[in-house]
N, C-alpha and C positions, 0 to 999 in steps of 0.2 A: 443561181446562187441566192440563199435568203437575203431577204432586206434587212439590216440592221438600222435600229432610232438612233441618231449620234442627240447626245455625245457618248464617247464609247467611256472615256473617265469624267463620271458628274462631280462637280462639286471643284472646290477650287483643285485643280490641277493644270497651270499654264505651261507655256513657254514648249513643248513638247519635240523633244529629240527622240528620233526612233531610228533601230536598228534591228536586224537580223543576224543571225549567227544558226546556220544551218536552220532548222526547224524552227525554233524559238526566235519571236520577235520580243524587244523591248522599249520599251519608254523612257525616258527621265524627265520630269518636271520641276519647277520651280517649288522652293516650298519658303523662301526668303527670310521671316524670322523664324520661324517653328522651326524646332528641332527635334531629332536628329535631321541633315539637312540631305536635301533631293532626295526624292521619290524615283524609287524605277518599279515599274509594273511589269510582268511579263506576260506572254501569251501563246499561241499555236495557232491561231486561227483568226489574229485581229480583230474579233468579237468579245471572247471572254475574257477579261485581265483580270490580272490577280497581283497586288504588293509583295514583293518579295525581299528587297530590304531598302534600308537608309542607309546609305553608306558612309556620310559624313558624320561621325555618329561618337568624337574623341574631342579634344584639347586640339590634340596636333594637327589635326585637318581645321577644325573648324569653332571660334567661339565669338560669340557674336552680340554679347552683355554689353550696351553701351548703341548698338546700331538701331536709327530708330525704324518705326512702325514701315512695313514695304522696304525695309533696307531689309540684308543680308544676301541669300541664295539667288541670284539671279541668272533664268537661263543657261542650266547645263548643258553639256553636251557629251553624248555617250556613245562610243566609238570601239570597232574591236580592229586590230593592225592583222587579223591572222593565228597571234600569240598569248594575246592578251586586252583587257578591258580597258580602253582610258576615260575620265572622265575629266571633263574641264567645266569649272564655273568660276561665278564673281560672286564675292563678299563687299555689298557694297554698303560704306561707312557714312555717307551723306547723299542724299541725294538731293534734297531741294534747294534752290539760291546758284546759282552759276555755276558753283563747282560740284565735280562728282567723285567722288572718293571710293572708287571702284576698283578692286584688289583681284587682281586674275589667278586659277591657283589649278594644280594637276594633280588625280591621283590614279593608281592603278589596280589592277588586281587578275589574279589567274583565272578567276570565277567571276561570278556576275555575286556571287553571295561572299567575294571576298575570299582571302584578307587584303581590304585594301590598304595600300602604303598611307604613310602620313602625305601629306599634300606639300609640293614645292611651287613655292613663288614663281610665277612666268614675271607678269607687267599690272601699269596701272594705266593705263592710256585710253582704256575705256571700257568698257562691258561690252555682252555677250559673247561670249569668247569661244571659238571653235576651232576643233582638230582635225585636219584631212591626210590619211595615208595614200601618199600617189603610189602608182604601181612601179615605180622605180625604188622604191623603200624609202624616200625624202619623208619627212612629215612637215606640215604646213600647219601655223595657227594663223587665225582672223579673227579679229574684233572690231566693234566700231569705234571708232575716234571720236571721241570729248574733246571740241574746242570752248572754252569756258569764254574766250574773245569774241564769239561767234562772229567770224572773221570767214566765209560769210554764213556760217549757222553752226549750231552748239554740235550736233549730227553730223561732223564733218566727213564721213564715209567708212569705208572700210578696209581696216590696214592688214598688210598681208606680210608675214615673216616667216622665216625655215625655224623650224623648232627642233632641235638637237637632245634626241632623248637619251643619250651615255651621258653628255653633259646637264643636260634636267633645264636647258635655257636656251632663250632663241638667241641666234645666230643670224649673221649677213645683215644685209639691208632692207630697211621697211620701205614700205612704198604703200600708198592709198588710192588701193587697182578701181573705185568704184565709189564716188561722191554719191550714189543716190539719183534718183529720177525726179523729175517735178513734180514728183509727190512728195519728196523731203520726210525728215525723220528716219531714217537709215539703222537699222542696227540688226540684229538676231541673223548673223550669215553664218552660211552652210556651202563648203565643197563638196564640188561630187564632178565624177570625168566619165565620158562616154562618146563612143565613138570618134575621140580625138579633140572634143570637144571640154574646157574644163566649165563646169556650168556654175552659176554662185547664188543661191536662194537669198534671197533678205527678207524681213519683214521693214513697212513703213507706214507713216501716217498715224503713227503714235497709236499708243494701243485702245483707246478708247471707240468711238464708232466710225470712224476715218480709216480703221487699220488696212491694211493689205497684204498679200505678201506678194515679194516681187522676182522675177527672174532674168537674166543677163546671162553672156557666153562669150568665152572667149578660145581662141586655140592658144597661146600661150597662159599660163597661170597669172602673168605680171600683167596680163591686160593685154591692150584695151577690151573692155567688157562693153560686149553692146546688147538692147534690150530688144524683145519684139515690137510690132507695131503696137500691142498693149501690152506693156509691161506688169500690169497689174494682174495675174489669174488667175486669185483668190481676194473676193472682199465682197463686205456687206454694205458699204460705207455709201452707195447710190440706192438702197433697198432697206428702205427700214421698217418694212413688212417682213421681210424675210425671219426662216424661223430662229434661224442664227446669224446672232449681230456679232460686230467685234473681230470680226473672220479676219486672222493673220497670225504671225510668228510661226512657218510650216515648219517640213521634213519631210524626205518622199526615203522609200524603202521600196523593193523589188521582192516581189514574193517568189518562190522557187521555178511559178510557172510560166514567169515575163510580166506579170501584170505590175503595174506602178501605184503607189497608193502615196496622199499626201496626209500626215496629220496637222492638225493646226488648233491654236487657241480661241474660244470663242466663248458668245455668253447668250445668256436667254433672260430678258431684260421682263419683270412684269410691272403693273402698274402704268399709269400713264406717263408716270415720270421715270420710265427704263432705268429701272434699277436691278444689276445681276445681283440677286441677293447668296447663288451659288458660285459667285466669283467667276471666275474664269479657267473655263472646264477643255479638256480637248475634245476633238471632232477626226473625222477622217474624212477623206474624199476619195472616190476613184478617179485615175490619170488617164492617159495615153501621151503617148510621143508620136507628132506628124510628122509628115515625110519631109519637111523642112525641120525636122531636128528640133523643133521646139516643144516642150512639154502643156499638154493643156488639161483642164480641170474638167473631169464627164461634166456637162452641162453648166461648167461654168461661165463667168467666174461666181456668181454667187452661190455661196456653200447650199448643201443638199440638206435635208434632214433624214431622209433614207437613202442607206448605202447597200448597193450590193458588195456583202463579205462573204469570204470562203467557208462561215457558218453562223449559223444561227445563234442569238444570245439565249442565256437562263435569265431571263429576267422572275424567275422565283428569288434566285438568292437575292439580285436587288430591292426585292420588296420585302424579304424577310426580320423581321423584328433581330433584335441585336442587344441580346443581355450577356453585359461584361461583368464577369467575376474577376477576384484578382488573387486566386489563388497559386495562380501558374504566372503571377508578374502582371506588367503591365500590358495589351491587347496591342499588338503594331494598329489598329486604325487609331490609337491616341498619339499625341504631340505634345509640348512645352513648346517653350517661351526663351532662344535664344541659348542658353547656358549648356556646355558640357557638363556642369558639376551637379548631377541630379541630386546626390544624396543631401544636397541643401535646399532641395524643392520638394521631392516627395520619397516616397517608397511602400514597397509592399510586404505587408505582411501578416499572419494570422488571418490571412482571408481578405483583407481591408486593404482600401488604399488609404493612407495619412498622409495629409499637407501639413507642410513645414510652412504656418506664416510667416512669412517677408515681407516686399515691400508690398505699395497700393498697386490696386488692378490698374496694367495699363503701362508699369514700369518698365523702363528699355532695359531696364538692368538685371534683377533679381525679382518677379514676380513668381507665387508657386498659382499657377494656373495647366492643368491638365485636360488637352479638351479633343473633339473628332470631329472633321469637317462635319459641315450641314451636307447631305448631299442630295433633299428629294425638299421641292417648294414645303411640302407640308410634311411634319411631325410631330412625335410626342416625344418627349424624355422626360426622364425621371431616376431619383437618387435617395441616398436615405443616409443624412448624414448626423454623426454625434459631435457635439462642440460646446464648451465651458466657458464662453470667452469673459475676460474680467470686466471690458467698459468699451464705450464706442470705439474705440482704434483697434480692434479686433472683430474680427468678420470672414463667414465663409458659407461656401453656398452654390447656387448651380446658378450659370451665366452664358446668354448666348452675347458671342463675343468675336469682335470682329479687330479694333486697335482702342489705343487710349481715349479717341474721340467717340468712341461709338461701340458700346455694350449695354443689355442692359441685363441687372444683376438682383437676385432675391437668394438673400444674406439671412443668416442667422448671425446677429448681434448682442449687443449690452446695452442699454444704458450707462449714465456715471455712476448710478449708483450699484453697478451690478446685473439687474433684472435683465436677464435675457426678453430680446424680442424681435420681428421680422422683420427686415428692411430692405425697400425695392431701392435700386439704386441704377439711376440711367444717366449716360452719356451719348446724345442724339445729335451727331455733327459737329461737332464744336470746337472744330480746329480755327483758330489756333488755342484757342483759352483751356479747352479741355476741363470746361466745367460741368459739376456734375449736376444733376436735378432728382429732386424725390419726387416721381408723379403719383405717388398715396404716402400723403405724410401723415395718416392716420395710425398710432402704433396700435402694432398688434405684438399684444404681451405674451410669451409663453411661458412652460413653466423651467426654473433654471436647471433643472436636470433634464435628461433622457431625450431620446432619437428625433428626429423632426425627417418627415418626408417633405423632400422639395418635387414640383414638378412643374415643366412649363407647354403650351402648345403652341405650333406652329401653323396657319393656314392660309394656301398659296401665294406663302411669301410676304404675305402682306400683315397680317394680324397675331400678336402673342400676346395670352393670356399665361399669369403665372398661378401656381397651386402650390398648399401646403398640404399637412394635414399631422397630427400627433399619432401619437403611440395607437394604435384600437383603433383608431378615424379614420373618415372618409376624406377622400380630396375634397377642398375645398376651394374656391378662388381669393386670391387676393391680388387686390390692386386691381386697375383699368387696363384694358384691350391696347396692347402697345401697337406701335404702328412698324411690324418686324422688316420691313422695306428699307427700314433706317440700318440697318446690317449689311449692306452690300459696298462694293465698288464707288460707287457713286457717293454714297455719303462716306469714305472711310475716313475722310478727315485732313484731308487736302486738298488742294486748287482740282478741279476738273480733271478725271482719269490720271491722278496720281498716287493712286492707293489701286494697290496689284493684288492683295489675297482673297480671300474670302470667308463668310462666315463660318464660326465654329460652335459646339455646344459643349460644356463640361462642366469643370467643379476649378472651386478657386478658394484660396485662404490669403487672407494678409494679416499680419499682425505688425500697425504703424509704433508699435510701444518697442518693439526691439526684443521681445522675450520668446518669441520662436515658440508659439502658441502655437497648436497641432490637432488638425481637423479630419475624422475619418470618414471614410465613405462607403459603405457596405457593398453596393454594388451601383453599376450606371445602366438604364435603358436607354436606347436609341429606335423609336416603331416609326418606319415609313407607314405614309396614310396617303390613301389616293382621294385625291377631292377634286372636285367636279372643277374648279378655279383653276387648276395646271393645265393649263391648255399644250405644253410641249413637256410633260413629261414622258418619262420614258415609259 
């Protein structure tokens, strides 16, 4: 079998549930504030994937205006009974300070493309929430338990209930079949039964360079669950050479011909201060099961960077340039910012995309920002936008952009007295204050009518230069060599691995005056560029 480079999904795509359904395998990942919410990718061959929809993608499933930065979509989980697709995840409303405000929720659908149901209410008892069909037709959910007492730690394990699908609620008695290992931190479990055996995946050690994922087994479902002599096998967290760090939150899937495959979340940290500036991406691994019944990781535990899969990638279309027109809508590789109600953010038309300014870049509530994961260390984009704005609280422009603490932005603005002019605008860490800095407070005046091309570069990760250029012109540079490191995991704007997405690049408008000033954008580029500095690209 060819070797395939993991990660197989680059660029932010965590938390990773996989599934098969005859031929077709799928994914679901986390996509937490962006919306439309979870991503499922599909495939035939566990090499080449392809997005196929967002299924959270309404009011009645999912709205999320108000949840802050790394709040929302947490850890799907995509499941088929035989009949039909379920999907389970968490909308989570708070996450930092003791308490977790974690909303469990269920939706279904006959296809994998829908239509799916509006979403019903399970529980709030904790995140990562998962569905098991046993082979007697019961279904079972699990999540991890939030003790906010930490009586004796917040990660209090993982709770196990009968989930009643006529009814749409779980049923019987809960019980918490599995505290955790002395690894601690507990959560992202997954059923699975064989050979009489029912088996329970978790990830632990929190998701930052600690993580793992861990395995336990029981013959009844209620427990007791006991672990191997290493319960850990999958993690990077003793190997910080290794080419992927971060290794944990799995999923193992069965391919037609017996083989076992795990996916998992991980990252590729550059600079010296390891920073994932493509967030956290999945990976795959090959398995086996020993003759003691325990599952092990090919050459684990530390993850692989080449995998043998059942075929070989097109790494052409990976490296293929990517010019979005918006004549046929919006491009599924773009996202927003939380809101069902797009037509108060953008739309297309006549060829264009138009933002609808709202609030400032960075708003948990109502920002119009439209953007496409970062997915390759180095890039170029670029856009070419028209904008009249009246005076400085109006501003739009192309932004690589990660949360409110940490973007940075080159704006077509005003002055007070009108005069359109250029404005870099960065936010580099800065949680909690979320204040912003001008790193060229040199204006640069344009003139107040007609087109402005924006463009910025990317290189390995590390370095962004922004460019403009007028009507007839050349790119030009403007402003200083940012330091694009400051986009990742690491700086998102919390305590230490508390910020879960990853970088993105697009177009943004606000308008702080309240008059729903309107910014168009001709077209967007997105060109992967290979430099010598990627040392684990693909």
């Amino acid at each position: 079998m060819p070797q395939v480079r993991n990660p197989i999904l680059p660029g932010f795509n965590p938390d990773p549930s996989i599934l098969r359904v005859g031929d077709d395998y799928y994914i679901a990942t986390s996509t937490f504030e962006w919306y439309p919410g979870v991503q499922i990718h599909h495939s035939r061959d566990l090499a080449n994937w392809d997005l196929v929809v967002r299924p959270l993608n309404r009011k009645s499933q999912l709205d999320m205006r108000g949840d802050p930065d790394s709040c929302g979509v947490w850890a799907p989980c995509l499941t088929h009974d035989g009949d039909k697709f379920w999907l389970v995840y968490t909308d989570v409303k708070r996450k930092d300070g003791a308490f977790k405000d974690a909303h469990n929720y269920i939706v279904s659908a006959p296809a994998i493309e829908g239509p799916w149901s509006d979403s019903f209410y399970i529980n709030s008892s904790g995140f990562d929430p998962s569905l098991f069909h046993d082979d007697d037709g019961r279904k079972w959910f699990v999540n991890m338990l939030w003790d906010h007492r930490r009586r004796p730690q917040t990660f209090a394990g993982i709770a196990l209930q009968e989930f009643d699908p006529k009814a749409g609620e779980l049923v019987g008695p809960r019980k918490n079949v599995f505290p955790g290992s002395d690894l601690g931190l507990v959560e992202g479990p997954h059923l699975y039964k064989r050979n009489g055996w029912y088996y329970l995946l978790t990830a632990e050690g929190g998701t930052g360079y600690g993580h793992a994922v861990t395995f336990c087994r029981s013959r009844d479902i209620w427990g007791p669950y006991e672990t191997p002599p290493q319960p850990q096998i999958l993690s990077s967290r003793d190997h910080p050479h290794a080419a992927l760090q971060r290794a944990g939150h799995g999923d193992i899937v069965d391919t037609p011909d017996g083989k076992t495959y795990m996916v998992h979340l991980t990252g590729r940290p550059v600079t010296q201060l390891r920073r994932c500036v493509l967030g956290r991406e999945t990976a795959i691994q090959e398995c086996y099961w020993g003759d003691d019944d325990w599952l092990y990781v090919k050459n684990g535990p530390v993850p692989s960077l080449f995998v043998d899969l059942p075929a070989a990638r097109d790494d052409d279309k990976y490296w293929a340039e990517q010019r979005y027109t918006f004549e046929a809508g919006l491009h599924k590789d773009f996202q927003w910012l939380r809101t069902p109600e797009t037509e108060r953010i953008f739309r297309t038309e006549d060829n264009k995309l138009t933002l609808v300014g709202r609030e400032s870049v960075g708003s948990w509530f109502e920002q119009s920002l439209v953007a496409r994961r970062q997915t390759h260390f180095s890039y170029d984009a670029e856009t070419v936008i028209n904008f009249s704005p009246a005076d400085e609280r109006q501003f739009a422009g192309l932004t690589a952009y990660y949360c409110r603490y940490n973007f940075f932005y080159l704006a077509v603005s005003a002055h007070s007295d009108g005069r359109r002019e250029l404005l870099i605008l960065a936010s580099e860490a800065t949680w909690p204050l979320g204040t912003l800095r001008v790193p060229f407070p040199e204006v640069v005046s344009i003139p107040d009518e007609g087109k402005v091309r924006l463009a910025l570069t990317v290189r390995g990760g590390q370095e962004l230069q922004f460019y403009y250029a007028l009507e007839g012109e050349e790119l030009k540079k403007i402003g200083p060599v940012l330091d694009a490191s400051i986009v990742s995991d690491e700086c998102g704007g919390h305590q230490q691995h508390g910020s879960f997405t990853g970088a993105f690049v697009g177009v943004a408008a606000s308008d702080l005056n309240g008059t729903a000033a309107e910014a168009s954008f001709d077209y967007f580029v997105y060109r992967p560029v290979q430099h010598e500095s990627d040392r684990y690209e693909i």
